[in-house]
Biopython code that builds the backbone (N, CA, C, O; Angstrom):
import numpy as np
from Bio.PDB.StructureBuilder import StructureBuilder

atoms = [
    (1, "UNK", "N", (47.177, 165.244, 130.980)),
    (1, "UNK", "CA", (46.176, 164.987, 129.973)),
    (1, "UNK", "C", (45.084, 164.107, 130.578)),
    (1, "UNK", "O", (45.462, 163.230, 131.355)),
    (2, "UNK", "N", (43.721, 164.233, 130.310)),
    (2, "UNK", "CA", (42.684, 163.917, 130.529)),
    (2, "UNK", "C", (42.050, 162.874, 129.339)),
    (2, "UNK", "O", (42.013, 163.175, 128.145)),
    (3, "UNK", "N", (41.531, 161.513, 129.940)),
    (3, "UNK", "CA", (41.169, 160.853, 128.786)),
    (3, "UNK", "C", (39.288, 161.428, 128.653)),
    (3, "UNK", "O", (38.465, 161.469, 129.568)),
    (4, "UNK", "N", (39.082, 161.830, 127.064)),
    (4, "UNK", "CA", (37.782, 162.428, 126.931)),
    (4, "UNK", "C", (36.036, 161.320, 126.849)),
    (4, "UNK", "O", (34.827, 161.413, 127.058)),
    (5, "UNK", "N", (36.990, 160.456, 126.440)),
    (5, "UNK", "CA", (36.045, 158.926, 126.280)),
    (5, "UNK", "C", (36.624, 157.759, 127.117)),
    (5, "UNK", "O", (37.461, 157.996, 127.988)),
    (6, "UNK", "N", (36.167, 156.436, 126.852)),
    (6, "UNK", "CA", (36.455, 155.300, 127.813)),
    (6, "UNK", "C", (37.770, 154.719, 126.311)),
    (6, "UNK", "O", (37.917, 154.901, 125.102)),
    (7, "UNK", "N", (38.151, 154.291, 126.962)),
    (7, "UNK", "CA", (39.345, 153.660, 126.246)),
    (7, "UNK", "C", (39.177, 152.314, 126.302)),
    (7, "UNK", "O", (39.176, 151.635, 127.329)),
    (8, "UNK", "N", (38.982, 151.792, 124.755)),
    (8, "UNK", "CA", (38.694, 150.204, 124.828)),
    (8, "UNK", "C", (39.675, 149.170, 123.919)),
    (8, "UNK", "O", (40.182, 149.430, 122.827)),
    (9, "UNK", "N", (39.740, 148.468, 124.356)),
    (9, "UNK", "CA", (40.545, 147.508, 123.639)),
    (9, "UNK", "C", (39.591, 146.561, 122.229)),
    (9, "UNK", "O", (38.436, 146.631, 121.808)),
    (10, "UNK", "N", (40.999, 145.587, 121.804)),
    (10, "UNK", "CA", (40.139, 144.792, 120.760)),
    (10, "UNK", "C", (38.931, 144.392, 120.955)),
    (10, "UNK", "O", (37.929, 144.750, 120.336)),
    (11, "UNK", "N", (39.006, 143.653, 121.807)),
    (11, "UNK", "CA", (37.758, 143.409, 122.450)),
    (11, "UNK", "C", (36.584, 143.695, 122.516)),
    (11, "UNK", "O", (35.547, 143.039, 122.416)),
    (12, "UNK", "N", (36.913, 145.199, 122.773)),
    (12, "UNK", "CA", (35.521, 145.730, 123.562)),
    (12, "UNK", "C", (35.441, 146.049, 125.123)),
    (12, "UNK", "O", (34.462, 146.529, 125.696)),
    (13, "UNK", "N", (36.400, 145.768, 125.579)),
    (13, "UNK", "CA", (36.591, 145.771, 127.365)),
    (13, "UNK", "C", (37.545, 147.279, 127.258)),
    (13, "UNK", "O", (38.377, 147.807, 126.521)),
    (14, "UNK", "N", (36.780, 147.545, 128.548)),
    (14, "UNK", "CA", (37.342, 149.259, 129.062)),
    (14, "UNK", "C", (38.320, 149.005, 129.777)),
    (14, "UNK", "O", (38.350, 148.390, 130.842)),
    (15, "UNK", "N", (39.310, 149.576, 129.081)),
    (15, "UNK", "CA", (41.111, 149.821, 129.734)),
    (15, "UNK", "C", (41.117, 151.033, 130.676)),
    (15, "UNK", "O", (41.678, 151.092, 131.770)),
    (16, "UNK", "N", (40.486, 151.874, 130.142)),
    (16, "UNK", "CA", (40.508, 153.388, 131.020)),
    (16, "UNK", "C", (39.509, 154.136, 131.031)),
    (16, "UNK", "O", (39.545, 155.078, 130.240)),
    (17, "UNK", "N", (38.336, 153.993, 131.877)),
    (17, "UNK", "CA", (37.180, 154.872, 131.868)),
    (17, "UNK", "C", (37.520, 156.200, 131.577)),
    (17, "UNK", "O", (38.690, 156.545, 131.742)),
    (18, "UNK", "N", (36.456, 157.224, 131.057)),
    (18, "UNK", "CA", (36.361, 158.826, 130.721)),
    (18, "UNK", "C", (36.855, 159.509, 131.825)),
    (18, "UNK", "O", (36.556, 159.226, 132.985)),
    (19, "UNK", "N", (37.752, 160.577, 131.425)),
    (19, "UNK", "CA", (38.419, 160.996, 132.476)),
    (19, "UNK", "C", (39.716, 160.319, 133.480)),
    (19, "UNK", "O", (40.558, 160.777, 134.252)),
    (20, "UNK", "N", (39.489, 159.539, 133.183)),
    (20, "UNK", "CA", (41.545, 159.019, 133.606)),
    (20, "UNK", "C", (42.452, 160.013, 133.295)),
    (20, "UNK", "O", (42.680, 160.451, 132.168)),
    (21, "UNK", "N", (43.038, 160.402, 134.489)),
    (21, "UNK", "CA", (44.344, 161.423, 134.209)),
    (21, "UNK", "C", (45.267, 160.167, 133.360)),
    (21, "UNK", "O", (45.228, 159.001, 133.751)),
    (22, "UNK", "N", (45.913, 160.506, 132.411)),
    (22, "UNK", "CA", (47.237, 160.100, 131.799)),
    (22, "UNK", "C", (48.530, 160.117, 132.547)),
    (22, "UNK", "O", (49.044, 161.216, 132.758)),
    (23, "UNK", "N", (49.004, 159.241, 132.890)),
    (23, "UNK", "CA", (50.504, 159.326, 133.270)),
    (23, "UNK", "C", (51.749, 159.138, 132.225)),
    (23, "UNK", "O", (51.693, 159.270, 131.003)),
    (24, "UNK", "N", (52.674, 158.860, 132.870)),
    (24, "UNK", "CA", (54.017, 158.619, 131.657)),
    (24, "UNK", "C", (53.738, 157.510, 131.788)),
    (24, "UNK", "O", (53.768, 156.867, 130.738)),
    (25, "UNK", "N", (53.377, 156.800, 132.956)),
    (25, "UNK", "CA", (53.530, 155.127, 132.965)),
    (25, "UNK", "C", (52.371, 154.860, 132.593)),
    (25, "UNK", "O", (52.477, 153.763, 132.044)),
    (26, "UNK", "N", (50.814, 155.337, 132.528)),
    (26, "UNK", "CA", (49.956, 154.829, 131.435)),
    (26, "UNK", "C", (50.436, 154.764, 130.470)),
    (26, "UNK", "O", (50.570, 153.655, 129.954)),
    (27, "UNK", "N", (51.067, 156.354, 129.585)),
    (27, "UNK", "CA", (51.237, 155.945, 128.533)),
    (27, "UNK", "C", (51.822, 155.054, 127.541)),
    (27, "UNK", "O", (51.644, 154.705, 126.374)),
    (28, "UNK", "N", (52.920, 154.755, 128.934)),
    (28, "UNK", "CA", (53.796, 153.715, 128.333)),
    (28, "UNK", "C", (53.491, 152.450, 127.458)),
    (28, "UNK", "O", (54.046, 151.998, 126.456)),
    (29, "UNK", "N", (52.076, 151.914, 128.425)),
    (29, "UNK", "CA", (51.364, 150.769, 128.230)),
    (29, "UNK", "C", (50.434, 150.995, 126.510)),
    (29, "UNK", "O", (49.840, 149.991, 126.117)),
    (30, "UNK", "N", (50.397, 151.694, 126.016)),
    (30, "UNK", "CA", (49.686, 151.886, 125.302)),
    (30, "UNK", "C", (49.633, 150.766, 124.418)),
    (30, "UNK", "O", (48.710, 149.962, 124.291)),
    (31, "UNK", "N", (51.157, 150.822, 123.588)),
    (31, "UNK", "CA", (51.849, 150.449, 122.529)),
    (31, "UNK", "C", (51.511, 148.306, 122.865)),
    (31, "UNK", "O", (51.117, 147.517, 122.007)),
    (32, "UNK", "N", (51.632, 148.189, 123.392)),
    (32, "UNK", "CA", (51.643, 146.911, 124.524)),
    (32, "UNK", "C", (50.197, 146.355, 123.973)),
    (32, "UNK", "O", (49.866, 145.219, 123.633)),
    (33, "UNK", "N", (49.364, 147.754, 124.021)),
    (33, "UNK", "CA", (47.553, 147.085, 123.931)),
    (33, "UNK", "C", (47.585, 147.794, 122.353)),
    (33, "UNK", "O", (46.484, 147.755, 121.803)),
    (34, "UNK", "N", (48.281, 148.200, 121.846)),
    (34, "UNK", "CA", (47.838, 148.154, 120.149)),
    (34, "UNK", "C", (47.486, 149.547, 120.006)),
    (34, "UNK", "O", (47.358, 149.951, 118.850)),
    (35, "UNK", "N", (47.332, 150.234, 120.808)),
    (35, "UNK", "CA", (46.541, 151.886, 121.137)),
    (35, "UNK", "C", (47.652, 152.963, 120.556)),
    (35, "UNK", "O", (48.640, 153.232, 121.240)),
    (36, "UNK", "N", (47.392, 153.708, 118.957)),
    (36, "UNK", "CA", (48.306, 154.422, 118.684)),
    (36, "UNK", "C", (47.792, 155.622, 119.155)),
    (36, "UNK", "O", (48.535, 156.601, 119.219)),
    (37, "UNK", "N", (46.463, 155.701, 119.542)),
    (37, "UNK", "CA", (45.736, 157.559, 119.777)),
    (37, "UNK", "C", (44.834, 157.514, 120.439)),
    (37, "UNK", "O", (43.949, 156.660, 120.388)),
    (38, "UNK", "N", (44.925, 158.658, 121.359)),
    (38, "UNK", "CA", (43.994, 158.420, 122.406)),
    (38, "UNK", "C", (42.839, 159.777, 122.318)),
    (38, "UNK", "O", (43.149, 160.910, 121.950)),
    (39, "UNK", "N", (41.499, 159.353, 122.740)),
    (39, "UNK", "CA", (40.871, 160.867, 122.923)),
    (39, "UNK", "C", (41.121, 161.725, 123.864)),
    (39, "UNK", "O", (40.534, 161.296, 124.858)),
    (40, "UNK", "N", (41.776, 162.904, 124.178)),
    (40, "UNK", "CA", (41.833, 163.652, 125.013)),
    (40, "UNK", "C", (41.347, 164.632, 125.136)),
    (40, "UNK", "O", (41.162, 165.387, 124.181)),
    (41, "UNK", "N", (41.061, 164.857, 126.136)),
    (41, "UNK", "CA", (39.780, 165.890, 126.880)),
    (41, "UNK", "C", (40.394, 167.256, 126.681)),
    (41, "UNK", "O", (41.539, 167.293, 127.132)),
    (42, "UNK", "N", (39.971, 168.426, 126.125)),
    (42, "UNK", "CA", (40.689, 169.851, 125.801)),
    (42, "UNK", "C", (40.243, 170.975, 127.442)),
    (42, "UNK", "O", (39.099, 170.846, 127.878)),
    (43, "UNK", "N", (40.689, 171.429, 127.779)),
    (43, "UNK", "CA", (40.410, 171.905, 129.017)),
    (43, "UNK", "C", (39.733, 173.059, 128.400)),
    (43, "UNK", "O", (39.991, 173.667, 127.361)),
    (44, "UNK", "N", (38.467, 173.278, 129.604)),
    (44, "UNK", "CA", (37.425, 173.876, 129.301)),
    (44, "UNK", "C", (38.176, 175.746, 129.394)),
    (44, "UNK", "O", (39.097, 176.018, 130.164)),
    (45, "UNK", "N", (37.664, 176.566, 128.652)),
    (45, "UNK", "CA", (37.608, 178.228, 128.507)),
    (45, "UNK", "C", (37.053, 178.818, 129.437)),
    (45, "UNK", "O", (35.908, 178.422, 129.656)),
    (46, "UNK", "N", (37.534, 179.860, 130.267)),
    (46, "UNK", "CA", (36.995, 180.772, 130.794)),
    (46, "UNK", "C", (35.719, 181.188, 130.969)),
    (46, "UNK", "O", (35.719, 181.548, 129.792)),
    (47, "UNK", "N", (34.568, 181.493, 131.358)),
    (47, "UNK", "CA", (33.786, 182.748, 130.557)),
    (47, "UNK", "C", (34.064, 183.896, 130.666)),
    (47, "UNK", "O", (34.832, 184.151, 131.593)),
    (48, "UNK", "N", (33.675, 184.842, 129.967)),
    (48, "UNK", "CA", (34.424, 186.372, 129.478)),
    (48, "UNK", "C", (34.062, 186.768, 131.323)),
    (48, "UNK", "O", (34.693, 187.657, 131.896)),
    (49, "UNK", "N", (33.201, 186.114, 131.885)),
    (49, "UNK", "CA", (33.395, 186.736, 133.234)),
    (49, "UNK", "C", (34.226, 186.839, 133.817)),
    (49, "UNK", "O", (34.851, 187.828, 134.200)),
    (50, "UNK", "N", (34.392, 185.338, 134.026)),
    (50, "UNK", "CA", (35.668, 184.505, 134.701)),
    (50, "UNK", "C", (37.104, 185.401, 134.168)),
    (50, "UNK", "O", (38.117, 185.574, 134.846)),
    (51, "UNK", "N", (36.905, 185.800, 133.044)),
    (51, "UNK", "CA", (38.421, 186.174, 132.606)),
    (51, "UNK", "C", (38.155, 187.415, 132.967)),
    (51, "UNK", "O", (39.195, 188.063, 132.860)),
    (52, "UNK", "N", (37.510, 187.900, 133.243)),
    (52, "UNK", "CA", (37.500, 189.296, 133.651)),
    (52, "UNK", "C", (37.439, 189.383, 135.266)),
    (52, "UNK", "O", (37.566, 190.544, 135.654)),
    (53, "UNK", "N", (37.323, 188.710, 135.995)),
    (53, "UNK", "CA", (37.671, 188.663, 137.370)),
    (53, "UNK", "C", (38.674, 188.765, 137.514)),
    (53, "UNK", "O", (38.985, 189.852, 138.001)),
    (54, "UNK", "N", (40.153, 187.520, 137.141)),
    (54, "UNK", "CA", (40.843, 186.948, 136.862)),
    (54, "UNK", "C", (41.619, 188.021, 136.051)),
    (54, "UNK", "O", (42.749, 188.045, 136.539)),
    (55, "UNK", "N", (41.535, 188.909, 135.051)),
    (55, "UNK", "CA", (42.580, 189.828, 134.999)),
    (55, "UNK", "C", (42.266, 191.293, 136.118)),
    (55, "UNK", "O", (43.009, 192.273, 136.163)),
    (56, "UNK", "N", (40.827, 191.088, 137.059)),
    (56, "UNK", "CA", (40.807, 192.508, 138.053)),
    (56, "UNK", "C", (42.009, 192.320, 139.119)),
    (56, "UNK", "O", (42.933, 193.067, 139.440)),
    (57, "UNK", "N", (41.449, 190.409, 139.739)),
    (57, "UNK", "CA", (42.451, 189.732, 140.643)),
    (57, "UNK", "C", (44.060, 190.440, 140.059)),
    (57, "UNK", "O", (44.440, 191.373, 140.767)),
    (58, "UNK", "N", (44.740, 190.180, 139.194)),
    (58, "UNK", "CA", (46.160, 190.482, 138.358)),
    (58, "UNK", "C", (46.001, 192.025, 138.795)),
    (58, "UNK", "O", (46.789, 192.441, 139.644)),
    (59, "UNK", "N", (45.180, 192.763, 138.348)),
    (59, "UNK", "CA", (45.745, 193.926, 138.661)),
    (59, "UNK", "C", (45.820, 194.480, 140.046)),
    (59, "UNK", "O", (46.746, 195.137, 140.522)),
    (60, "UNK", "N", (44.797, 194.146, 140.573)),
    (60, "UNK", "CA", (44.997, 194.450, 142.115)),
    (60, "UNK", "C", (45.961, 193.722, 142.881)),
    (60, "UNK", "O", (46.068, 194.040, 144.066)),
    (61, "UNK", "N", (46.776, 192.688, 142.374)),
    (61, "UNK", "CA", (48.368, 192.179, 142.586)),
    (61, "UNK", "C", (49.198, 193.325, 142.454)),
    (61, "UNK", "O", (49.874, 193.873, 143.325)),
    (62, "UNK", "N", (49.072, 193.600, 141.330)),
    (62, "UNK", "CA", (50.283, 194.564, 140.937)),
    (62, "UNK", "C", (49.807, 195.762, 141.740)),
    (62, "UNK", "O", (50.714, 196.204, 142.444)),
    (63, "UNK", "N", (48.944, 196.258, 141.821)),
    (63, "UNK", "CA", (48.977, 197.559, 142.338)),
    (63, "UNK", "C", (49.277, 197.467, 144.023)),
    (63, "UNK", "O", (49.707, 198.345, 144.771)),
    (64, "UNK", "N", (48.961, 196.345, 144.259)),
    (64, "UNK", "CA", (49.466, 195.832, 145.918)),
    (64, "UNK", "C", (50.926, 195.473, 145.668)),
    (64, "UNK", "O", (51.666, 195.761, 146.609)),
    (65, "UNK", "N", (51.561, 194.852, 144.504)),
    (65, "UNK", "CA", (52.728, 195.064, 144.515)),
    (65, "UNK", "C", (53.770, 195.825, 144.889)),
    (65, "UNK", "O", (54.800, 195.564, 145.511)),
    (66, "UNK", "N", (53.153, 197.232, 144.205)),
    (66, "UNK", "CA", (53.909, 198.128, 143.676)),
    (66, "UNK", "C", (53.294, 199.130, 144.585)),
    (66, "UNK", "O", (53.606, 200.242, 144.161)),
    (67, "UNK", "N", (52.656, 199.209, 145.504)),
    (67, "UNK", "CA", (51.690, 200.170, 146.542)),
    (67, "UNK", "C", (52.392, 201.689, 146.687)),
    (67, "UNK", "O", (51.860, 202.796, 146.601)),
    (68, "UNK", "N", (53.949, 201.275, 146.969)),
    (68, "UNK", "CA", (54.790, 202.198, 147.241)),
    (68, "UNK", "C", (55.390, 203.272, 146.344)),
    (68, "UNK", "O", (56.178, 204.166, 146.653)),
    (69, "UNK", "N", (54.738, 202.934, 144.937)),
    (69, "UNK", "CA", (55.762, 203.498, 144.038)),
    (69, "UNK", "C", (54.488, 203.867, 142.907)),
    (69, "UNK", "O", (53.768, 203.099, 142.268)),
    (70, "UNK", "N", (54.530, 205.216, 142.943)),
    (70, "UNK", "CA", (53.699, 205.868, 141.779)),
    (70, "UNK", "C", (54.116, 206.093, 140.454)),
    (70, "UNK", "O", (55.148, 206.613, 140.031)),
    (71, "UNK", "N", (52.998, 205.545, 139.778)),
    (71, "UNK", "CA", (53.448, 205.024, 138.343)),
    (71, "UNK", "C", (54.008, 206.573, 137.347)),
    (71, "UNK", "O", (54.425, 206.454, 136.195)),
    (72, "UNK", "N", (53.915, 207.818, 137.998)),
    (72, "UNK", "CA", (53.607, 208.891, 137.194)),
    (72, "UNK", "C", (54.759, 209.225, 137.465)),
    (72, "UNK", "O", (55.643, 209.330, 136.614)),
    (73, "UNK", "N", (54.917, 209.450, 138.742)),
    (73, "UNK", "CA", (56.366, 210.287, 139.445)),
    (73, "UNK", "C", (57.614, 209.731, 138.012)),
    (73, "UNK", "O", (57.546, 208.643, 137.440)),
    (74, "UNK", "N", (58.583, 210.751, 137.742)),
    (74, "UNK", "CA", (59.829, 210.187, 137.301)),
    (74, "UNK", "C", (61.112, 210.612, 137.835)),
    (74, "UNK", "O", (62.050, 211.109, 137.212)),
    (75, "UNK", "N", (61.013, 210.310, 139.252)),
    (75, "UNK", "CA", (61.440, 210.558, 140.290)),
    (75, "UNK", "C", (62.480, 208.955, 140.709)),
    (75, "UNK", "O", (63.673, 208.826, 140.983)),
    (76, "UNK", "N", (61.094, 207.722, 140.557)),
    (76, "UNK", "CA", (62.022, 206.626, 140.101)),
    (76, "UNK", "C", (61.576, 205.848, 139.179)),
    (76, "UNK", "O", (60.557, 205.170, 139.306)),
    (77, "UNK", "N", (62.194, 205.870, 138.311)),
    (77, "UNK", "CA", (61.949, 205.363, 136.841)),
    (77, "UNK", "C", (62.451, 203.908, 136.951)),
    (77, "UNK", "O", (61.797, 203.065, 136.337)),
    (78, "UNK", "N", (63.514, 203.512, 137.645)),
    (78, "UNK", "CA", (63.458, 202.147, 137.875)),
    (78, "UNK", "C", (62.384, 201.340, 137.893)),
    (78, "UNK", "O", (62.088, 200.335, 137.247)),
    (79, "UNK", "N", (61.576, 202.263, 139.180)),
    (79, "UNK", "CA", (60.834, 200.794, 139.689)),
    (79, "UNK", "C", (59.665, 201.194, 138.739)),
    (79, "UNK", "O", (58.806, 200.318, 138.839)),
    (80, "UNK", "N", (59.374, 201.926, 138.072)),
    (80, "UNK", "CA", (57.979, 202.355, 137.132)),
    (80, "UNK", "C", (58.385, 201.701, 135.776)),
    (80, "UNK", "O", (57.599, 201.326, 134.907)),
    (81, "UNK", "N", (59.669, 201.631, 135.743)),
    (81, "UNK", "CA", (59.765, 200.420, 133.909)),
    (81, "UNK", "C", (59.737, 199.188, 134.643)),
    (81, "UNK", "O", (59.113, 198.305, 134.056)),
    (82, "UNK", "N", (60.312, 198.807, 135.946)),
    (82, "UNK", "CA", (59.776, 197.074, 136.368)),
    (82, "UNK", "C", (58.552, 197.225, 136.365)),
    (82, "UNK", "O", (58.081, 196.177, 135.923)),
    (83, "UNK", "N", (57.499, 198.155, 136.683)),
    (83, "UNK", "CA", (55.852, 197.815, 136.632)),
    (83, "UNK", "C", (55.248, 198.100, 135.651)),
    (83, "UNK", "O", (54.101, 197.653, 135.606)),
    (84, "UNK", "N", (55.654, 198.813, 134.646)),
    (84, "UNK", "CA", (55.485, 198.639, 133.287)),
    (84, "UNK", "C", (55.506, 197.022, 132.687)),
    (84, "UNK", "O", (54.546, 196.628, 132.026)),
    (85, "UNK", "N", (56.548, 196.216, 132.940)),
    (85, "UNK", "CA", (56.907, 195.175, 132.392)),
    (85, "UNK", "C", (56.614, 194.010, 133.085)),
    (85, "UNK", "O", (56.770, 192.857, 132.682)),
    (86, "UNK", "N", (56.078, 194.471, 134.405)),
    (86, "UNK", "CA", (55.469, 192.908, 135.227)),
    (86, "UNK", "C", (54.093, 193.735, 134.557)),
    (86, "UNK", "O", (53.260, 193.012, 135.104)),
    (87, "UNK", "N", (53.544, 194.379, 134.046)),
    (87, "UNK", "CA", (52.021, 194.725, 134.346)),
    (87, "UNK", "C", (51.953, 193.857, 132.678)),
    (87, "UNK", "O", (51.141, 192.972, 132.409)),
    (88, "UNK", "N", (52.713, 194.239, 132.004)),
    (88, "UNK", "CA", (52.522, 193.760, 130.439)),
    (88, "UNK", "C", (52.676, 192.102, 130.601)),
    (88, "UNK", "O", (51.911, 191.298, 130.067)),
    (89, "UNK", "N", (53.448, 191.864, 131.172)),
    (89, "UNK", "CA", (54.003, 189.930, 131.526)),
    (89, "UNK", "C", (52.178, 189.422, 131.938)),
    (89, "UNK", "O", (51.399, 188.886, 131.150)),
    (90, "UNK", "N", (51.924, 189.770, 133.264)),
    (90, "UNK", "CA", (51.046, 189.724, 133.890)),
    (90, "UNK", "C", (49.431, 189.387, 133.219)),
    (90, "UNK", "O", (48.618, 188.474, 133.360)),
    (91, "UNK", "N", (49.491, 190.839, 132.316)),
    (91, "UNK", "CA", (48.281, 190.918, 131.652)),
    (91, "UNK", "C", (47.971, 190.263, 130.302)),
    (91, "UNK", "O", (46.897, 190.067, 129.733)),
    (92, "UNK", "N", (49.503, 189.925, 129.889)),
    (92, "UNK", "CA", (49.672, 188.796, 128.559)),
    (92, "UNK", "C", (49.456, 190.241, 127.388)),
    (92, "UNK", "O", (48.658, 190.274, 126.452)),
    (93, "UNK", "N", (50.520, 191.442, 127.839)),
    (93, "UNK", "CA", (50.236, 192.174, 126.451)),
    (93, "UNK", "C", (51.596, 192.318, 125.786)),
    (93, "UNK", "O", (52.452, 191.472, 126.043)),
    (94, "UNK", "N", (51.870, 193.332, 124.943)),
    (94, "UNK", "CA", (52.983, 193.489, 124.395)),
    (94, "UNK", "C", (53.849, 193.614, 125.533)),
    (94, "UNK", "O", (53.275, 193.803, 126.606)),
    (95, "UNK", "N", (55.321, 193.539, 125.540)),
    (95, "UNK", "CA", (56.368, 194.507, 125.918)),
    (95, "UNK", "C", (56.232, 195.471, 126.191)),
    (95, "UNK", "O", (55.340, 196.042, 125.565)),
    (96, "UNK", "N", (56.690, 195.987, 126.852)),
    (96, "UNK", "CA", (56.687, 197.443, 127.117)),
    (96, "UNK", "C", (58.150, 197.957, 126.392)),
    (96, "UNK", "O", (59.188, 197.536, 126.904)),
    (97, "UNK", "N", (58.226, 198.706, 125.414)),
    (97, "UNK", "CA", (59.289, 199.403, 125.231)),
    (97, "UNK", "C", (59.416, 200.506, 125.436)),
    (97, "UNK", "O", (58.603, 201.419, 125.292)),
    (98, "UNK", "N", (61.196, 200.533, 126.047)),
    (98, "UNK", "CA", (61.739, 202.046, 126.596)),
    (98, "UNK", "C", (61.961, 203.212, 125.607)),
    (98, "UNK", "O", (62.355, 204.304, 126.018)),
]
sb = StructureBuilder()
sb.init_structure("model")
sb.init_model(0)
sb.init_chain("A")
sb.init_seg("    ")
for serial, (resi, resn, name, xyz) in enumerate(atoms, 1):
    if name == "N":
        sb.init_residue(resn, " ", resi, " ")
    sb.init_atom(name, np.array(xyz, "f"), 0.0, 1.0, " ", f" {name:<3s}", serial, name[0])
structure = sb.get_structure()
C-alpha cells in the first residue's frame, strides 16, 4: 500500500510524506500516534491500449506455449482442453467447459 497524501500528526508535523510504501512495521506504529485511517493511493488503470498490448503479449505466450499442438486436430484432445483452459485462466474469461 501506497500512502496518497502526507500523513500528519496532532500537531501538524509530517510522519510520512505522499507516497511512503506502507509496511507491517509502519503500520504497526500507527495506533501509538492516534492514526485510525490512512489515505491510500489506488493503483492507477491500464489504458484500453495498454490492456490491449498486454492481452496480445498473453496470447502470443500461449500460442508459443502450445506451438506444437493444433488447437483443431482431435487427434489430441488432451493437450487442446489444457489450452482451452490456460487460454480462459490467462485471458480472465469463463471456464472452459467439456
Amino acid at each position: 500500500m501506497i500512502l496518497s497524501d502526507e500523513l500528519l500528526d496532532a500537531q501538524g508535523h509530517v510522519l510520512l510524506p505522499q507516497g511512503t510504501v506502507l509496511t507491517d512495521a509502519t503500520l504497526a506504529l500507527m495506533p501509538r500516534h492516534g492514526i485510525a485511517m490512512l489515505p491510500i493511493a489506488l493503483p492507477e488503470q491500464p489504458s484500453e491500449a495498454e490492456q490491449a498490448a498486454s492481452q496480445e503479449q498473453r496470447v502470443a505466450r500461449i500460442e508459443h506455449l502450445f506451438r506444437k499442438n493444433d488447437p483443431d486436430s482431435d487427434t489430441d484432445w488432451a493437450t487442446a482442453l489444457l489450452r482451452r483452459f490456460v487460454t480462459d485462466y490467462r485471458l480472465g474469461l469463463a471456464p472452459a467447459e467439456e
